[in-house]
VOGU-3710 file (C-alpha; in Angstrom, 3 decimals, decimal comma):
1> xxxxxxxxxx> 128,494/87,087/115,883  131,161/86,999/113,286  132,815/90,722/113,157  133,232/90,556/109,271  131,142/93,800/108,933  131,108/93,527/105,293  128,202/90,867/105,118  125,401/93,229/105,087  122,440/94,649/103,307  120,329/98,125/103,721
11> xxxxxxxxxx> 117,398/98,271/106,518  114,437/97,298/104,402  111,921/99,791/105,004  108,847/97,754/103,572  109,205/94,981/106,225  105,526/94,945/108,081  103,125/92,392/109,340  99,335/92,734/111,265  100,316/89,349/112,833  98,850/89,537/116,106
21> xxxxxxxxxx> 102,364/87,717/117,500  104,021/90,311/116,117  101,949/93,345/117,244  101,997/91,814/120,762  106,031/91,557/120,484  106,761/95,311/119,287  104,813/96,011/122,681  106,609/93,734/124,547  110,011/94,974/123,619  108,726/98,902/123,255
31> xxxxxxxxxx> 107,624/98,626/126,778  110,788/96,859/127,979  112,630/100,001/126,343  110,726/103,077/126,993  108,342/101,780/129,711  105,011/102,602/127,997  103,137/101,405/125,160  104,030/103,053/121,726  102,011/105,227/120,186  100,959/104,680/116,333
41> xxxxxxxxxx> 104,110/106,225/114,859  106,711/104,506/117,234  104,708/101,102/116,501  105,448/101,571/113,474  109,268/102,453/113,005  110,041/99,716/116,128  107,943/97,272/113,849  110,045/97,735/110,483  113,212/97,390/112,300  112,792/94,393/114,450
51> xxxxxxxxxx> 111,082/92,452/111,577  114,006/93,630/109,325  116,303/92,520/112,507  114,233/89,428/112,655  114,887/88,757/108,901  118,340/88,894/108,896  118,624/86,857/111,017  116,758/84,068/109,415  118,709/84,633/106,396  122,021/84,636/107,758
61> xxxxxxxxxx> 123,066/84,481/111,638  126,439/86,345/110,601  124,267/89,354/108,572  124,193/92,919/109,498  121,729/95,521/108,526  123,163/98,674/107,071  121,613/102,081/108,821  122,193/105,056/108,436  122,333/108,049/110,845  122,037/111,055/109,288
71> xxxxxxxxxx> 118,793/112,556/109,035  119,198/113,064/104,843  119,321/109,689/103,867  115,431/108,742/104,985  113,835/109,950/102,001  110,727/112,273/102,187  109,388/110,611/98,698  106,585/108,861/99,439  106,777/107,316/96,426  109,590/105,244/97,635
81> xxxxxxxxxx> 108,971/104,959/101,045  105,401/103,794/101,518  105,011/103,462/105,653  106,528/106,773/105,750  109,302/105,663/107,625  111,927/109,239/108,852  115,180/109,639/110,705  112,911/108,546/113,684  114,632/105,185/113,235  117,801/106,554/114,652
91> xxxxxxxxxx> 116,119/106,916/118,019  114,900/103,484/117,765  118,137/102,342/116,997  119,736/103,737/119,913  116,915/102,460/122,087  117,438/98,898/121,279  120,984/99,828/121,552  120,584/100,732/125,052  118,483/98,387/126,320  121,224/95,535/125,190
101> xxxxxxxxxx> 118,655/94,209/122,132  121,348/95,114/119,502  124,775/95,616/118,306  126,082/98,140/116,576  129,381/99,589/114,566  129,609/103,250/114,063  129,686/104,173/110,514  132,981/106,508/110,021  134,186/108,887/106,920  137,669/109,485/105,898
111> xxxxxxxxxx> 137,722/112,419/104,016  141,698/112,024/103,306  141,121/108,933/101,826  137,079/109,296/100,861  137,012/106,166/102,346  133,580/104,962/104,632  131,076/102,750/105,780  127,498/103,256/106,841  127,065/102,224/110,628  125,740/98,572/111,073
121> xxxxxxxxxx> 123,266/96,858/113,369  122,700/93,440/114,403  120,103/91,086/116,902  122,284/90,254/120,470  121,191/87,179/122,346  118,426/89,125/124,240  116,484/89,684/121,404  117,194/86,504/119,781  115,494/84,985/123,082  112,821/87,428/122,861
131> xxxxxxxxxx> 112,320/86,022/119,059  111,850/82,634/120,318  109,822/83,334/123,226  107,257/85,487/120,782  106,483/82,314/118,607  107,433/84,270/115,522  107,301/82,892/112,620  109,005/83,558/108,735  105,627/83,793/107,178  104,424/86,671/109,555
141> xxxxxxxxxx> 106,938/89,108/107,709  105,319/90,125/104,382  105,513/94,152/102,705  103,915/97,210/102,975  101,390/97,641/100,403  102,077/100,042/97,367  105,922/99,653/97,460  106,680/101,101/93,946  108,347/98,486/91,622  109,162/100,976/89,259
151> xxxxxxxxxx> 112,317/103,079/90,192  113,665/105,954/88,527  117,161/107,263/89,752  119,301/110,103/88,239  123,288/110,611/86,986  124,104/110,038/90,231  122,109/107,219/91,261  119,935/108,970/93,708  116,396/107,940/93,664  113,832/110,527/91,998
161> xxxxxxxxxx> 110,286/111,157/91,921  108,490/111,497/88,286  104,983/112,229/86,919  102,590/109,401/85,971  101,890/108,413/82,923  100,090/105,706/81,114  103,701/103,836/80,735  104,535/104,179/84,603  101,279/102,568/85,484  101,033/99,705/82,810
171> xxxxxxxxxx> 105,121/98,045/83,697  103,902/99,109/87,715  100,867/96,583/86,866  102,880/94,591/85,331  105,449/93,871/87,998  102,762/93,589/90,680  101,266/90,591/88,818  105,006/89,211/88,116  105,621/89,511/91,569  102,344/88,218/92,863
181> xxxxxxxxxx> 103,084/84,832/90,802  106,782/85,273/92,099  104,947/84,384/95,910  103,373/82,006/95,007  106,617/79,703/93,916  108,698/77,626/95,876  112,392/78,862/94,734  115,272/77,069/96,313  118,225/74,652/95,720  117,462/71,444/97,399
191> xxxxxxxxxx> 121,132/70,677/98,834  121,346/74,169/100,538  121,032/73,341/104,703  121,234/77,230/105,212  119,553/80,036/103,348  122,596/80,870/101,447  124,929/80,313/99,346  128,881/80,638/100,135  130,216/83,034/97,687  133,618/82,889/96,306
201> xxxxxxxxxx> 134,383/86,466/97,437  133,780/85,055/100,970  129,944/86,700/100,861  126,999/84,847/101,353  123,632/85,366/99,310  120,375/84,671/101,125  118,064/82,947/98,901  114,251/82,367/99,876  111,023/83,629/99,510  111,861/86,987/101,411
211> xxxxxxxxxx> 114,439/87,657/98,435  111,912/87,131/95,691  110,301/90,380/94,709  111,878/92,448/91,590  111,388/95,920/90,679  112,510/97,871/87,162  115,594/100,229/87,868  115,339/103,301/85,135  118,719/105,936/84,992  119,921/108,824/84,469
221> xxxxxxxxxx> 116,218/110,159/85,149  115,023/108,994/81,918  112,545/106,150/80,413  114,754/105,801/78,077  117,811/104,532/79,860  117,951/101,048/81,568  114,916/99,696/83,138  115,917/95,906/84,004  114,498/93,809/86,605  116,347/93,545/89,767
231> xxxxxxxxxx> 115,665/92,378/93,621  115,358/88,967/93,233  117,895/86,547/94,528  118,582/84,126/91,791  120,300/87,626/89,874  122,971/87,229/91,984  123,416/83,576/91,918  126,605/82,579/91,003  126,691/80,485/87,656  127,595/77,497/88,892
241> xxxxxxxxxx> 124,878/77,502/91,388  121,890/78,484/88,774  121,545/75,063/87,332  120,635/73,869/91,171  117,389/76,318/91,175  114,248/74,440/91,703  110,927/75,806/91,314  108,095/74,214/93,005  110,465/71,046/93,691  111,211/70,763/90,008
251> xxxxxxxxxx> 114,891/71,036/88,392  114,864/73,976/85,924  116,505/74,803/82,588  118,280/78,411/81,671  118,679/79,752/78,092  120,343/82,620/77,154  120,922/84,704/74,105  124,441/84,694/72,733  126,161/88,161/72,900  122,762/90,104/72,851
261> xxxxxxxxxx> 124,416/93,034/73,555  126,991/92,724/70,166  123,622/91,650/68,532  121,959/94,748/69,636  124,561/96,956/67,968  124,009/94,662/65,006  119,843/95,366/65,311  120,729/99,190/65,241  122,078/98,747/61,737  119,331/96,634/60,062
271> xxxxxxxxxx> 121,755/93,355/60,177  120,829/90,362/62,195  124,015/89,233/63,966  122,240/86,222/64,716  121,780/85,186/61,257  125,000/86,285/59,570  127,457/83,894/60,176  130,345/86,044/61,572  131,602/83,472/63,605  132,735/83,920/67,611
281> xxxxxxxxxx> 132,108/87,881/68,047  135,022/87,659/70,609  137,779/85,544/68,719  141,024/87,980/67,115  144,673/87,012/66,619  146,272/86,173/69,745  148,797/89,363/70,593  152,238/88,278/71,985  151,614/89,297/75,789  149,063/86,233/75,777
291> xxxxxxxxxx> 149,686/82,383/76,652  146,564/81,009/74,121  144,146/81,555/72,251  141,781/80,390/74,785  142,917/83,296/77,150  142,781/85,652/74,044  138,945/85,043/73,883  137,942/85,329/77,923  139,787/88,783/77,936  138,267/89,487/74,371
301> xxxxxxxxxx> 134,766/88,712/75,491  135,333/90,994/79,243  137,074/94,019/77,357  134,001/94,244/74,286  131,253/93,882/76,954  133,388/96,571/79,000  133,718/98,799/75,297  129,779/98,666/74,834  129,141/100,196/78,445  131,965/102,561/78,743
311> xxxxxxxxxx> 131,762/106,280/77,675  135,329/105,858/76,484  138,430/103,927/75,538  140,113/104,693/78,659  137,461/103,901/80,703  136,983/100,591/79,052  140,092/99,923/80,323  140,292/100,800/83,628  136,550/99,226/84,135  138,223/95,669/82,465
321> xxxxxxxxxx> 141,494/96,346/85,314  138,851/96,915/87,879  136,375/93,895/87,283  136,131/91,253/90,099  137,109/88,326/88,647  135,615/85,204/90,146  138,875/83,115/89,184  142,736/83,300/90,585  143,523/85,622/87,139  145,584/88,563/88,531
331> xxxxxxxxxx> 147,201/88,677/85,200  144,178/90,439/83,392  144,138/93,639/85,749  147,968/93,951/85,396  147,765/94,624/81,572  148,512/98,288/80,659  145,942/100,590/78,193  148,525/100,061/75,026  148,233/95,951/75,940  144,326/96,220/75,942
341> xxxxxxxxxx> 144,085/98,884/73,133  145,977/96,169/70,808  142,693/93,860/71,918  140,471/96,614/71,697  142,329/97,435/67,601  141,252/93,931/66,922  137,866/93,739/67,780  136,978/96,804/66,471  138,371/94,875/62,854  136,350/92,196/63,667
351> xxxxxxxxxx> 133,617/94,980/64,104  133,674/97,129/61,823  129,592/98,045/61,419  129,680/98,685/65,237  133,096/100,063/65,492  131,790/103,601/66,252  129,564/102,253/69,618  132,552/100,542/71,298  133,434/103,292/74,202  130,426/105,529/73,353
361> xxxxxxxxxx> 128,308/105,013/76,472  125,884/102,857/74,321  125,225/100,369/77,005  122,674/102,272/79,110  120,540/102,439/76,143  120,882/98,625/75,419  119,954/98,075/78,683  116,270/99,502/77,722  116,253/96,855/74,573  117,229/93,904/76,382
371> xxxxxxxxxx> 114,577/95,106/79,391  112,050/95,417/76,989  112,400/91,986/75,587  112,484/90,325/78,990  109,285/92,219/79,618  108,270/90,338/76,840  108,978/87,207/77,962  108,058/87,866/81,681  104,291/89,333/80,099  103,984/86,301/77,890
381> xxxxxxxxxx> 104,655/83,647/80,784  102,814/85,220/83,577  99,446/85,438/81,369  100,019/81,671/81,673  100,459/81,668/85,140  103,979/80,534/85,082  107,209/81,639/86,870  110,818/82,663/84,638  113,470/83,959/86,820  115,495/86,482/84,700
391> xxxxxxxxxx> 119,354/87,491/84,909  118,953/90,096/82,421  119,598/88,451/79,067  119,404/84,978/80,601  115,753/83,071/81,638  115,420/79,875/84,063  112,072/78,300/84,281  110,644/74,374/85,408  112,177/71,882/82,872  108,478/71,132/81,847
401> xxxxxxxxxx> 108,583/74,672/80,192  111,914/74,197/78,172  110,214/74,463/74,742  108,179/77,222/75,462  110,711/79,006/76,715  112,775/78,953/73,501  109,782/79,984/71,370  109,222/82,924/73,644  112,883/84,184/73,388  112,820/83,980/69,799
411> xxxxxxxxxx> 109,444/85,539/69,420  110,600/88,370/71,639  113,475/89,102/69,830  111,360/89,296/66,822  108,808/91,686/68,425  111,557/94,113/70,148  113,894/94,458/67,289  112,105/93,479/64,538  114,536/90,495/63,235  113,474/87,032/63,019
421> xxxxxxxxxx> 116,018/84,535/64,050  118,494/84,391/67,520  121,444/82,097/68,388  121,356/81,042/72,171  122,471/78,674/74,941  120,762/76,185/77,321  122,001/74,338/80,312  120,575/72,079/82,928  117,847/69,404/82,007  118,025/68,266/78,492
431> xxxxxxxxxx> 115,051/68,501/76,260  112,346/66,067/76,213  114,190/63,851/78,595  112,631/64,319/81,649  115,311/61,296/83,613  118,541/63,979/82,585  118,826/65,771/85,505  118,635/62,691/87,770  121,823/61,121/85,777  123,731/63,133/83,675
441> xxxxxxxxxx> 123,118/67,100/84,996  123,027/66,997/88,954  125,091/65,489/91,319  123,473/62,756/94,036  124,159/65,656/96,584  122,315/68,313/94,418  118,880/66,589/93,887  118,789/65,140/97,697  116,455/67,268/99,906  118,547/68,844/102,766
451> xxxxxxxxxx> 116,614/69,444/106,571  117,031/73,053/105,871  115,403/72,996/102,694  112,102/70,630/103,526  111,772/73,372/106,737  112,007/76,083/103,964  109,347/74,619/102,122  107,040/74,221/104,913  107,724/77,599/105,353  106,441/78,766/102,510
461> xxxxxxxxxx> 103,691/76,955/102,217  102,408/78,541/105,463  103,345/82,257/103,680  101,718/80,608/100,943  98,395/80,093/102,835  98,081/82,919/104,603  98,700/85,123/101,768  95,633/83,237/100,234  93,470/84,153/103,345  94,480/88,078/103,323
471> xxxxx> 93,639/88,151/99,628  90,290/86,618/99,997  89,597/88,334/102,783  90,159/91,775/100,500  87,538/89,991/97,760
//
């Protein structure tokens, strides 16, 4: 087990299965424990953490789960925690513990320093064996039924309950259906022997269909603030990897629109940015502190995306210091506020119809915008029966659907702010030739099915079919 304790993730909570193998296996390993059969409850919480255990595992060998073990953090919402799952997971935690089925590192908080971690837990050999032994397989672990999709957390990011309401239960139908078609894709990157991808942070992210579902995230315990789509794996896909993505053993394209945010500000003012030929949004004069004007632009473009989130000037800068830049830069978070306020002087010129929103906390509320026109788009393509993977402003779908992808963008654009006309990118296959991506847009390595991922896809086709079966058996 590698001891870097920082590739983790939470305990899911809505990991369950009726698989007789895996009924027969929470017995098997309850019994070993305790000595007795469990009883409905202890089924129940043993269940959601040895699938979650089980999981992991499949995902990444090196992956810890993230537990907690105070009593507070297992919410008593039902909203968000649908099997009713308590602080009764603690005991099963140190049951496993003790009976050599798990490893574990204490959590610990530094008050001095406000400095902690949340404990972690991970499958030893013994259970690993016992996974084996039980014939279990990745298409026994589905959800818990009713896990809300639509999230609504407050200033401080804590999860909330809220009344129902016509809008609640339209975008929860809505998601359901989006992530009903979600399952029943086959989502991977052909070349990829593992479930994962090798960060350049030294993380890994665990791509398959057990990292497909999305939910909408709402803040500051409003409607009105935020609301994109997150959960999904491809949103944390590295760039580089996202023109890789197959779906359903096809290569895929990705548009996205140019600055949407800048062109939001734009929308609030009656002027389409799109349309009004004012050139780069992020080119200015290249101060004397920088090399080019190629390295004027990058930090240009990172400190007006920072300016349109932050509540302030001075946060703006810190936040631009702070960002984790993918690339060997150190020089951009050694730049002092009267360096970046000469960048910030000269976009705000460049700006001057949005000058006011840069540092005014605007962001949050362009977040709703931009989630309402991917709603859009994600409404418009699931009617058809057809998958788009969003990344917030950006949209990846089969290669077949290229053109009606770029009407949909533009249409939803129209319908959202009520401006006809956008300015956008695509990458991967090019249009209307359907040979591209053999030749001039993927490698001989990308496009060559890998052992891993031909075993993925017969794994999901069995998910695939017994997901059929459970829904036809509810007809």
């Amino acid at each position: 087990m590698n001891p870097d304790l920082n590739i983790s993730r939470p305990l899911d909570v809505h990991r369950w299965s009726e698989y007789p193998e895996v009924n027969q296996f929470v017995q098997q390993v309850h019994v070993a424990c305790l000595g007795s059969l469990p009883n409905k409850v202890s089924a129940k919480h043993f269940k959601v953490v040895l699938l979650d255990l089980y999981v992991a595992w499949l995902q990444n060998p090196d992956l810890k789960i993230a537990i907690h073990r105070g009593s507070n953090a297992y919410t008593r919402l039902h909203r968000y925690n649908s099997l009713h799952i308590t602080k009764k997971t603690i005991d099963v935690v140190d049951v496993l513990l003790a009976g050599g089925y798990i490893g574990q590192a204490k959590g610990f908080y530094d008050a001095e320093t406000n400095v902690g971690r949340v404990s972690r837990i991970w499958a030893t050999e013994k259970l690993l064996t016992l996974f084996k032994k039980a014939q279990l397989e990745p298409h026994m672990v589905q959800r818990a039924e009713n896990e809300e999709v639509i999230i609504l957390k407050d200033e401080h990011s804590k999860m909330i309950d809220y009344d129902e309401t016509p809008q609640t239960q339209a975008m929860r139908a809505s998601i359901r259906c989006y992530n009903d078609l979600l399952s029943n894709q086959f989502i991977d990157i052909r070349r990829l022997n593992d479930p994962w991808i090798e960060k350049s942070d030294g993380s890994r992210l665990s791509i398959g269909y057990h990292s497909q579902r999305v939910r909408r995230v709402f803040n500051r315990g409003s409607f009105d603030k935020g609301g994109r789509f997150f959960g999904a794996w491809w949103e944390g896909c590295p760039k580089e990897w996202r023109k890789e993505i197959f779906i359903n053993d096809g290569p895929t394209i990705e548009q996205d629109y140019s600055s949407l945010h800048i062109a939001l500000l734009y929308a609030r003012k009656g002027v389409n940015y799109y349309q009004s030929n004012r050139g780069d949004a992020y080119q200015v004069e290249r101060p004397d502190f920088l090399s080019s004007d190629e390295l004027t632009r990058k930090y240009c473009k990172l400190l007006l995306l920072m300016a349109v989130n932050a509540k302030s000037d001075k946060a703006t800068f810190s936040a631009f210091r702070n960002d984790r830049r993918e690339d060997d830069d150190t020089l951009g978070a050694s730049l002092k506020d009267k360096q970046l306020e000469i960048l910030l002087t000269r976009l705000r010129a460049r700006h001057p119809l949005i000058a006011d929103s840069l540092g005014s906390d605007a962001g949050i509320d362009l977040m709703k915008v931009d989630s309402e026109i991917t709603e859009y788009i994600v409404k418009t393509f699931t009617r058809q029966g057809i998958a788009v993977l969003t990344i917030h402003d950006s949209y990846i779908v089969h290669f077949a659907y290229a053109q009606m992808l770029q009407d949909t963008l533009t249409e939803a654009y129209q319908r959202i702010t009520g401006l006809d006309g956008i300015r956008s990118a695509i990458t991967g296959v090019i249009l209307g030739d359907e040979m591209s991506w053999k030749t001039q847009k993927l490698t001989a390595e990308a496009i060559t099915r890998s052992k891993g991922y031909n075993q993925r896809m017969i794994d999901w086709m069995a998910y695939r079919k017994d997901r059929e079966q459970v829904l036809d058996q509810k007809e």
